[in-house]
C-alpha positions in Angstrom: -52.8 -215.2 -222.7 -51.9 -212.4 -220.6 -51.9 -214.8 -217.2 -49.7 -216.9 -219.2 -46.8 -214.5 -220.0 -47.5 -212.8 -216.4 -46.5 -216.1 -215.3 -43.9 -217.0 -217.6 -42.2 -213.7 -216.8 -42.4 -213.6 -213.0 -40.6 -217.5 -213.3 -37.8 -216.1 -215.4 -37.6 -213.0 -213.1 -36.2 -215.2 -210.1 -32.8 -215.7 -212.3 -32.6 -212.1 -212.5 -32.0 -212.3 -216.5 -35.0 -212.9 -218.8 -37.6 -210.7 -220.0 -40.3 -211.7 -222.3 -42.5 -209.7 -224.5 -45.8 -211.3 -226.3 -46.5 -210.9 -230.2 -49.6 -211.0 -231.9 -52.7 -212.5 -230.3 -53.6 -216.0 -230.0 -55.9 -217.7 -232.5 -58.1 -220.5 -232.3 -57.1 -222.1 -235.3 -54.1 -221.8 -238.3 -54.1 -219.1 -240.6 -53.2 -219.9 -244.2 -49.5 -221.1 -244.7 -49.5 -222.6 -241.0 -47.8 -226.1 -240.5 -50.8 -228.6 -240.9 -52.4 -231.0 -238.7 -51.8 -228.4 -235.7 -54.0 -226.1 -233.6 -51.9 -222.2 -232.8 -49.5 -222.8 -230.6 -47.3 -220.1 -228.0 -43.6 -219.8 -229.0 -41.1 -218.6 -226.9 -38.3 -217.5 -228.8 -34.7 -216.4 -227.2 -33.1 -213.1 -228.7 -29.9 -211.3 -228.1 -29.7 -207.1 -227.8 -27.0 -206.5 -229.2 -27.5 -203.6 -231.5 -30.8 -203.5 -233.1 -30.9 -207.5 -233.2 -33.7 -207.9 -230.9 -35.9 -205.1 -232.7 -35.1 -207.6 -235.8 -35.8 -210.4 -234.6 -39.3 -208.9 -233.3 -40.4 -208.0 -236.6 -39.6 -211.1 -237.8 -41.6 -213.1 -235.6 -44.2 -210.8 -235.8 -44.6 -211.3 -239.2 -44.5 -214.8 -239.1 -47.1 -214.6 -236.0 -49.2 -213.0 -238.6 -48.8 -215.5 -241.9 -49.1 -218.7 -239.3 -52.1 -217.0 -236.7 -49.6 -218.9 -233.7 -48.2 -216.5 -230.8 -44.5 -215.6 -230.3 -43.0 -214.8 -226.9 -39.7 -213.2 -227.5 -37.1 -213.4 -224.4 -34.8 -211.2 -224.0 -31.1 -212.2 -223.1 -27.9 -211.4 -221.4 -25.6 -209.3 -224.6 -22.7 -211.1 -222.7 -22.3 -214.7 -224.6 -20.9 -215.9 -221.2 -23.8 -215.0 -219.1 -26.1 -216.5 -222.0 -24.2 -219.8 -222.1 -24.6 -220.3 -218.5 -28.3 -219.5 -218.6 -28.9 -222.0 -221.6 -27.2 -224.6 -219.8 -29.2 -224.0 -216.7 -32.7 -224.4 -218.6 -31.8 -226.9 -221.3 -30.2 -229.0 -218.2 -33.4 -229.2 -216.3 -35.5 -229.8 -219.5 -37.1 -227.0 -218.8 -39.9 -225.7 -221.8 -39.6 -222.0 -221.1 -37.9 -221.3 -224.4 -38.7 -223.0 -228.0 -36.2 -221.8 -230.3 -33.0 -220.6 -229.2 -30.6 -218.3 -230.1 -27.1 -219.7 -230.0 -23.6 -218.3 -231.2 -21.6 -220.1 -233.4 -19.3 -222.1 -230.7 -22.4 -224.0 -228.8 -23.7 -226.6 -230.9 -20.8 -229.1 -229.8 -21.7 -227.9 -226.2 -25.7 -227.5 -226.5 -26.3 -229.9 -229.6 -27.7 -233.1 -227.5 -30.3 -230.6 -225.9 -31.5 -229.9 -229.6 -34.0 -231.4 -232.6 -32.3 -232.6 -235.4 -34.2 -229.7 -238.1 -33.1 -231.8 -241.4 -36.7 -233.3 -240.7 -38.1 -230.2 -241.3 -35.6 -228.0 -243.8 -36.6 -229.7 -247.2 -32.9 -229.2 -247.5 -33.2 -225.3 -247.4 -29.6 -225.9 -245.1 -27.6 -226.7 -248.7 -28.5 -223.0 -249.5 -26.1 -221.7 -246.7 -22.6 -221.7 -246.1 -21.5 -225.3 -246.2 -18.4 -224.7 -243.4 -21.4 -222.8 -241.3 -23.7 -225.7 -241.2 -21.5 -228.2 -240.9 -20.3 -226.6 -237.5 -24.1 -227.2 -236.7 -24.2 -230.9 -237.5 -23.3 -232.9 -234.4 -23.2 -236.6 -234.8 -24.9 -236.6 -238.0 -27.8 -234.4 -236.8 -29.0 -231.1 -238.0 -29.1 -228.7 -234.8 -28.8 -225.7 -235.9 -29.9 -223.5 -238.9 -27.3 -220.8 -239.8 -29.0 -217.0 -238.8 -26.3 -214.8 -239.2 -22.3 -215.4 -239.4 -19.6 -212.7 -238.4 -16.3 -212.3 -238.6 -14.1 -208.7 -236.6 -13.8 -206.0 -239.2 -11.7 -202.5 -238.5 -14.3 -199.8 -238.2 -11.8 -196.4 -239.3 -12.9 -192.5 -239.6 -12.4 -192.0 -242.8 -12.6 -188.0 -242.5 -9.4 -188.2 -240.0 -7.7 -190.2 -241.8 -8.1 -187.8 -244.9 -7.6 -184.9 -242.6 -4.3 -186.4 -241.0 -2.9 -187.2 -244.3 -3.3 -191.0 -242.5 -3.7 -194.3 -244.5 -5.6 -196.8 -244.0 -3.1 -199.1 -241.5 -2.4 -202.3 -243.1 -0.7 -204.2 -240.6 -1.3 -203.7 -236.5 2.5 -202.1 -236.0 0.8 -199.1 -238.8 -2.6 -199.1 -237.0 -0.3 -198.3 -233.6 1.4 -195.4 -235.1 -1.4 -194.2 -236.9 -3.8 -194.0 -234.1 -0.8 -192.1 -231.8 -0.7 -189.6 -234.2 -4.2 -189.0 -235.1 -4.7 -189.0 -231.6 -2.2 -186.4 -231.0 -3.3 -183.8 -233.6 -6.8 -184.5 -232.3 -5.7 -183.5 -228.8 -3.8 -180.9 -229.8 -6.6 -179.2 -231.4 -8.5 -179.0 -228.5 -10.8 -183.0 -228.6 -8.9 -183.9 -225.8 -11.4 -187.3 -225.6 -10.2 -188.9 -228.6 -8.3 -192.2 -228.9 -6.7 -194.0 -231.1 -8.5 -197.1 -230.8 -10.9 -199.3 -228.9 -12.1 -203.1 -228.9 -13.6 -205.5 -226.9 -11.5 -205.8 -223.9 -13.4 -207.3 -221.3 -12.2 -210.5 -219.9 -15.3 -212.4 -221.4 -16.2 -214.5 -225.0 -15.6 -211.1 -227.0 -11.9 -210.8 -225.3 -10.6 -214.7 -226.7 -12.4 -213.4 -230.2 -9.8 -210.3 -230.6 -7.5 -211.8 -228.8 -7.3 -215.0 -231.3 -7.3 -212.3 -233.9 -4.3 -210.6 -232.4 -2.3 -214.0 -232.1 -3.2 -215.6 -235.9 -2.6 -212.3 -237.5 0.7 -212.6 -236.2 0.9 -216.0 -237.8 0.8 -217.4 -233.6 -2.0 -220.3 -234.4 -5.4 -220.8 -232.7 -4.5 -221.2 -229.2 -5.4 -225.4 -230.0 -4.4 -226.5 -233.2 -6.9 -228.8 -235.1 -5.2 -232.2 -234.4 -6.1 -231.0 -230.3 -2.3 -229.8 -229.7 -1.7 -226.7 -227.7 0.1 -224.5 -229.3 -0.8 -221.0 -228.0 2.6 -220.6 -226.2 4.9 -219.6 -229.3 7.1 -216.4 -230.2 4.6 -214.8 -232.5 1.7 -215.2 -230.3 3.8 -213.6 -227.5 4.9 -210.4 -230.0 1.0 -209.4 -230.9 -0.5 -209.6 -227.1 2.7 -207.6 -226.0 1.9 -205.0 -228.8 -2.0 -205.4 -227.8 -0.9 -204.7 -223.8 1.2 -201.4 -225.1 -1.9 -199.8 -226.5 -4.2 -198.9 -223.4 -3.5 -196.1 -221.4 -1.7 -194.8 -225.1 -4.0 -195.1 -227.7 -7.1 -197.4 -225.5 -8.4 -195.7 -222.8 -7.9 -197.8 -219.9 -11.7 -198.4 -219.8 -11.4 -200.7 -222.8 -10.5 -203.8 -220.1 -14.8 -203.2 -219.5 -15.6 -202.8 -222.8 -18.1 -205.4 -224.7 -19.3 -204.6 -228.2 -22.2 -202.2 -227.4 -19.6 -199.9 -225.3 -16.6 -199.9 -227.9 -19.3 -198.9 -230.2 -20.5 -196.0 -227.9 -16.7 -194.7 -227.8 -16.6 -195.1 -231.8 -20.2 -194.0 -232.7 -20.3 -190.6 -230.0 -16.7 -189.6 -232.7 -14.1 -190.2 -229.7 -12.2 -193.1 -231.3 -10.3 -193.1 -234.9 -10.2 -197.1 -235.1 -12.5 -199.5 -233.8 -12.6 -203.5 -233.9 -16.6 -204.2 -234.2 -18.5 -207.3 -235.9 -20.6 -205.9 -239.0 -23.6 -204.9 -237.1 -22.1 -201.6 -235.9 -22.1 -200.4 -239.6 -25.8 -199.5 -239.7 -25.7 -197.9 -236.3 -23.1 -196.0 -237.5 -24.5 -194.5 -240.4 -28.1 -194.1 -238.9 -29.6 -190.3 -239.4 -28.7 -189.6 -235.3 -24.8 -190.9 -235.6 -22.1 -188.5 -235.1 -20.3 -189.7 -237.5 -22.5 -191.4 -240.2 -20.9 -191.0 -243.3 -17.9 -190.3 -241.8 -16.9 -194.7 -241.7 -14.7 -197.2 -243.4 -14.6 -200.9 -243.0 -11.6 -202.9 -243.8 -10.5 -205.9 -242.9 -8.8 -206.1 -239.8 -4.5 -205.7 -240.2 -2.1 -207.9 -240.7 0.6 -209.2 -237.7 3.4 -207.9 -239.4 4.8 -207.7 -243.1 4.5 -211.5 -243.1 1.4 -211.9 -241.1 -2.5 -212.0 -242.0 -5.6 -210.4 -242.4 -7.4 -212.5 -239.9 -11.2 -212.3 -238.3 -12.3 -214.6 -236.1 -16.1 -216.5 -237.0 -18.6 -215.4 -235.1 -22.3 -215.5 -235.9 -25.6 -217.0 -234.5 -27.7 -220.2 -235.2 -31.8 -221.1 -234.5 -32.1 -223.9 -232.8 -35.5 -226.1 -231.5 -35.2 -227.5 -227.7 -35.9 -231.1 -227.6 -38.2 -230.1 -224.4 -40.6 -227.5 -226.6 -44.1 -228.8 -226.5 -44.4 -227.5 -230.1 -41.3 -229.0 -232.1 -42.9 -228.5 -235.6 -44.2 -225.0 -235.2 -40.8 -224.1 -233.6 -38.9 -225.5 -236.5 -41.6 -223.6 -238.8 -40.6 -220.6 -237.4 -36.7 -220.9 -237.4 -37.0 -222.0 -241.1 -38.7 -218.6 -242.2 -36.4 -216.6 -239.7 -33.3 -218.3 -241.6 -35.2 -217.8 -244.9 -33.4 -215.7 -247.6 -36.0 -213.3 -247.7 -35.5 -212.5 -243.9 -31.9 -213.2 -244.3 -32.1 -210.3 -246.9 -34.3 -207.7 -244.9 -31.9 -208.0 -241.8 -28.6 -207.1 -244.3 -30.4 -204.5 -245.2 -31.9 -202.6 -242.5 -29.2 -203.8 -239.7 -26.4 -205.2 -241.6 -26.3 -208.4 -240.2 -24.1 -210.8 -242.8 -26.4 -213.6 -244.4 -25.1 -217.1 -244.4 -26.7 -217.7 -247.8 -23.9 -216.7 -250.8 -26.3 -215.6 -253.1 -27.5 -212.4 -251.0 -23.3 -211.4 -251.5 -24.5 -210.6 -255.2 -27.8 -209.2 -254.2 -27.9 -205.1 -255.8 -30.2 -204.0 -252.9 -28.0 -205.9 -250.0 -24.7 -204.5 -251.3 -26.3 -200.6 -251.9 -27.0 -200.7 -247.9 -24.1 -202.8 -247.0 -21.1 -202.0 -249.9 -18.4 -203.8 -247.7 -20.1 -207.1 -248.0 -18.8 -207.6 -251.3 -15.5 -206.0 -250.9 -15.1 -208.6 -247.7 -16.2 -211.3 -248.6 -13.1 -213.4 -248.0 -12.7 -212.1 -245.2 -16.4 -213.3 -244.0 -16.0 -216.6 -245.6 -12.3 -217.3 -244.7 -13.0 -216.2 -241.2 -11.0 -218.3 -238.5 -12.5 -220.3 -236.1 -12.2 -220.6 -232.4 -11.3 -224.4 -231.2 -14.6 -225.2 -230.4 -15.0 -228.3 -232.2 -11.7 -229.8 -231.0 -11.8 -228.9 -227.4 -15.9 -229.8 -227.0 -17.5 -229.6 -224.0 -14.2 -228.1 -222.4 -14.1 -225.2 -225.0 -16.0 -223.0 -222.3 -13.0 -223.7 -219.6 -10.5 -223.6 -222.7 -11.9 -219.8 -223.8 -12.1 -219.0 -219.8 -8.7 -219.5 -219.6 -7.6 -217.5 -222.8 -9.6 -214.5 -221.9 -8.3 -214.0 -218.6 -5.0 -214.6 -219.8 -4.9 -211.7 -222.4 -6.9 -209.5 -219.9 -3.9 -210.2 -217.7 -1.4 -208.8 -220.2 -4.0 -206.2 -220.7 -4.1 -204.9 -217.8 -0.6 -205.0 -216.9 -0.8 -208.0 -214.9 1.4 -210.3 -216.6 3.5 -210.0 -219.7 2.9 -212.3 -222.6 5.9 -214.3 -222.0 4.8 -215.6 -218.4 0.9 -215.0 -219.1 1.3 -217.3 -222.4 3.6 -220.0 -220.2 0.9 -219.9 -217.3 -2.2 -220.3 -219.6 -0.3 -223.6 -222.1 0.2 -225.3 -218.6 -3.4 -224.6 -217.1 -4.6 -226.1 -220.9 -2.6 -228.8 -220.5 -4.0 -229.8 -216.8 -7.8 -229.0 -218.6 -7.0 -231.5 -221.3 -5.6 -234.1 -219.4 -6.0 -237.5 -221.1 -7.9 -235.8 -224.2 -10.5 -233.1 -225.0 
């Protein structure tokens, strides 16, 4: 066993990105509750670090190494979505069997979903317990190839003790959060914490950049960058107004840094008490309030602001799915294991101890889940009205679609461009990606 993962790791170390950790110890034979008609088998499993997810997803497959007497291998992957896309597309294109189950956000099933085992064979129709939009998105061309893990949407993280200090309310549009970060920012300075901001995001030009971003731009009533009948529409007046009020914001109230910043570093800004606002998925929440946090107790959650007196409160979907590779040597113990890590009962102990949002509606009335998590129930709509990104029109060209978008807004960002010509620039280069269709 330990030759095996020796191996296993040293082939994954030539791409410079994979680690993999073994759980549990092999067994000749099937403990109780095992699939049937199967010896133990190795399962490699693909996990993401953001957070505490890959420390819950261990304990997850532990446990189920332990009820089945099978072996998991957990890999460890990039945090970036971009760099994990790339590397999925690698393996799963040379049919490689290095991973079993994989981990895959909310946007890939159109792009992955050939590479993947249709799991209604093996769900006893456990998938009509989760969000019907959620698995739908992981039904390509009638086929199952996903089951729903976790969904997401961009919440506004706030201090709540500043904002009660300050005499500051809660902003309910992004013009009030503006104004109300300067001036917390200010007093903040002025008494001496002269590393506060106002506010900071994910502002890298990557995945997490075109997820804020496409909050910016619908908030402001601006559309999806690629409207559902497959028409551009990114290049409009409203969609121009929010990322030229997003570009005024660093170097004022975003530290410049904010054009490197991913989840896990906006977070570090928020969590070490240097921010007053942060846009985060629900994960941070947890971290937050964990007994070493600077500033546990010391957090709201609200939805994120509107674009205006006659805008929205819009988060973009987000969220991960289980899928089984059509190259694992092991499809039904794979699929064994995704359907108890998508369980309720797991979905439940991963709200609870890392606030991860279940896809099953019921856990959104569970005591226990809401006492650890109170803003699930108070967002809901916001979780379950969540917009999407135009995956499913665009398809296989999403990934060139969202390239374009990020670099676009990082370009305003940055000071590059300014929305008017950045917007002009990025509707013509969508125009030469689509061509003669998506």
């Amino acid at each position: 066993m330990t030759h095996a993962i020796t191996v296993r790791t040293a082939r994954f170390a030539r791409r410079t990105v994979l680690t993999a950790t073994a759980l549990a110890a092999p067994l000749a034979f099937l403990a109780p509750g095992a699939p049937s008609g199967a010896q133990a088998a190795e399962i490699a499993i693909s996990c993401g670090a953001v957070g505490i997810e890959l420390e819950l997803c261990k304990t997850g497959a532990e446990a189920w190494a332990e009820k089945t007497g099978n072996t998991v291998t957990i890999v460890s992957t990039p945090n970036s979505t971009t760099e994990r896309l790339a590397l999925y597309q690698q393996l799963l294109a040379s049919g490689a069997d290095d991973i079993d189950v994989f981990q895959i956000d909310v946007i890939w099933p159109g792009i992955l979903g050939t590479h993947f085992l249709d799991l209604a064979q093996y769900s006893d129709g456990a998938e009509a317990a989760h969000f019907a939009p959620i698995v739908e998105n992981n039904t390509v061309d009638g086929q199952l190839v996903a089951m729903p893990w976790f969904t997401d949407a961009g919440v506004l993280y706030y201090r709540s003790d500043l904002l009660e200090k300050h005499g500051q309310p809660v902003p309910a549009t992004w013009q009030e959060l503006t104004e109300v970060a300067q001036a917390v920012q200010d007093a903040e300075r002025a008494a001496g914490n002269d590393q506060m901001w106002g506010f900071v995001f994910q502002g890298k030009a990557y995945e997490g950049l075109t997820c804020d971003a496409l909050e910016w731009i619908d908030s402001f009533g601006g559309g999806t960058i690629v409207d559902d009948a497959g028409e551009i529409t990114v290049n409009n007046a409203q969609a121009i107004a929010a990322l030229d009020l997003a570009g005024s914001w660093v170097g004022t109230i975003t530290p410049e840094g904010v054009l490197n910043y991913a989840e896990e570093e906006a977070r570090g800004v928020f969590q070490s008490g240097n921010a007053v606002f942060m846009r985060n998925w629900p994960y941070a929440w947890s971290l937050g309030n964990s007994d070493d946090s600077p500033v546990k107790g010391k957090i709201g959650v609200t939805a994120l602001p509107r674009g205006g007196a006659e805008g929205k409160n819009t988060g973009t979907l987000g969220g991960w799915q289980l899928a089984v590779s059509k190259y694992s040597a092991h499809p039904e113990i794979a699929a064994d294991l995704v359907m108890y890590l998508t369980s309720e009962a797991e979905q439940k102990r991963r709200a609870i101890e890392g606030s991860y949002n279940p896809t099953i509606s019921a856990l959104y009335q569970d005591a226990e889940v809401l006492a650890a998590v109170p803003f699930f129930g108070d967002l809901y709509e916001t979780f379950t009205n969540a917009v999407a990104r135009p995956s499913r029109v665009t398809g296989t060209k999403y990934n060139r679609v969202s390239n374009a978008f990020w670099n676009a807004s990082h370009d305003v960002l940055s000071g590059k461009s300014d929305a008017t010509t950045a917007l002009a620039d990025l509707e013509s280069e969508l125009k030469r990606i689509k061509r003669r269709g998506w």
